[in-house]
N, C-alpha and C positions, 0 to 999 in steps of 0.2 A: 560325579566327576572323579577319576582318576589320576595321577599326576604320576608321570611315569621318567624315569633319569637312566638317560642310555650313558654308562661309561666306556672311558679307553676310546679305542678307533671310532667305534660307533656312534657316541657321543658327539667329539667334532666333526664326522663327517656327517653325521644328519641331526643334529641336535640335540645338546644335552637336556632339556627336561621339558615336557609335554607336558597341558594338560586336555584331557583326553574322556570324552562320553562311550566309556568301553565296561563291556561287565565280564571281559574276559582275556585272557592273552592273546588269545587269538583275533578277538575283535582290536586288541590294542595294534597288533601287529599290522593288522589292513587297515587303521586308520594310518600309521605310519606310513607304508606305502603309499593311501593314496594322498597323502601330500609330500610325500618324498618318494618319487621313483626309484626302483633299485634297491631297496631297502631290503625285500625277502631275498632276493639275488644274492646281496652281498652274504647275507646270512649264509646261505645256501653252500655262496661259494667259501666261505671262512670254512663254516666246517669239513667243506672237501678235503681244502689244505691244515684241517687237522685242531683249530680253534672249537674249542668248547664255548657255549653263552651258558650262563643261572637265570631264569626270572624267579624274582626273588619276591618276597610280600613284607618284606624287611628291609629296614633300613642297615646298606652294608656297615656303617657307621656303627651300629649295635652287634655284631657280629665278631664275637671276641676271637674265634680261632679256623683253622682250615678245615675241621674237623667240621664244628657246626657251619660252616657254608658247606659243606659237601653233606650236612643231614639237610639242610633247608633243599638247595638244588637237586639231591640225589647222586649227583656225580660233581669232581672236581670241574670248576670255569676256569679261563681265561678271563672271560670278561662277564661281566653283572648286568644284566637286566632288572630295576627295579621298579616294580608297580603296588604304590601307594595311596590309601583314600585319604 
């Protein structure tokens, strides 16, 4: 099991923390969907309009600077994805 914490928009609009039989982002990501419609959509459309996501394997909580969230993510977020065992 996975236990995964969408923040920011994401969070309130489809819930802040799952827990989740996923062995991968990707499988997290269609389990979401398919108990909340709209979910890749919205992603889809956020970053049209220019929002970055992290999925993260850390807790942002331990993440002391912007510096290491952009070596964990690869690139600067807006908002965090974090999936945790």
């Amino acid at each position: 099991m996975k236990t995964v914490y969408l923040y920011g928009k994401l969070g309130k609009r489809f819930g802040r923390k799952w827990s989740l039989n996923a062995d991968s982002a990707v499988e997290v990501f269609a389990a979401i969907e398919a108990n909340k419609e709209g979910f890749l959509e919205y992603l889809a459309r956020s970053q049209r309009d220019g929002v970055e996501y992290a999925v993260l394997n850390k807790s942002p909580i331990n993440i002391s600077s912007k510096k290491e969230l952009k070596a964990l993510a690869g690139r600067p977020a807006a908002w965090a994805i974090n999936i945790s065992m």
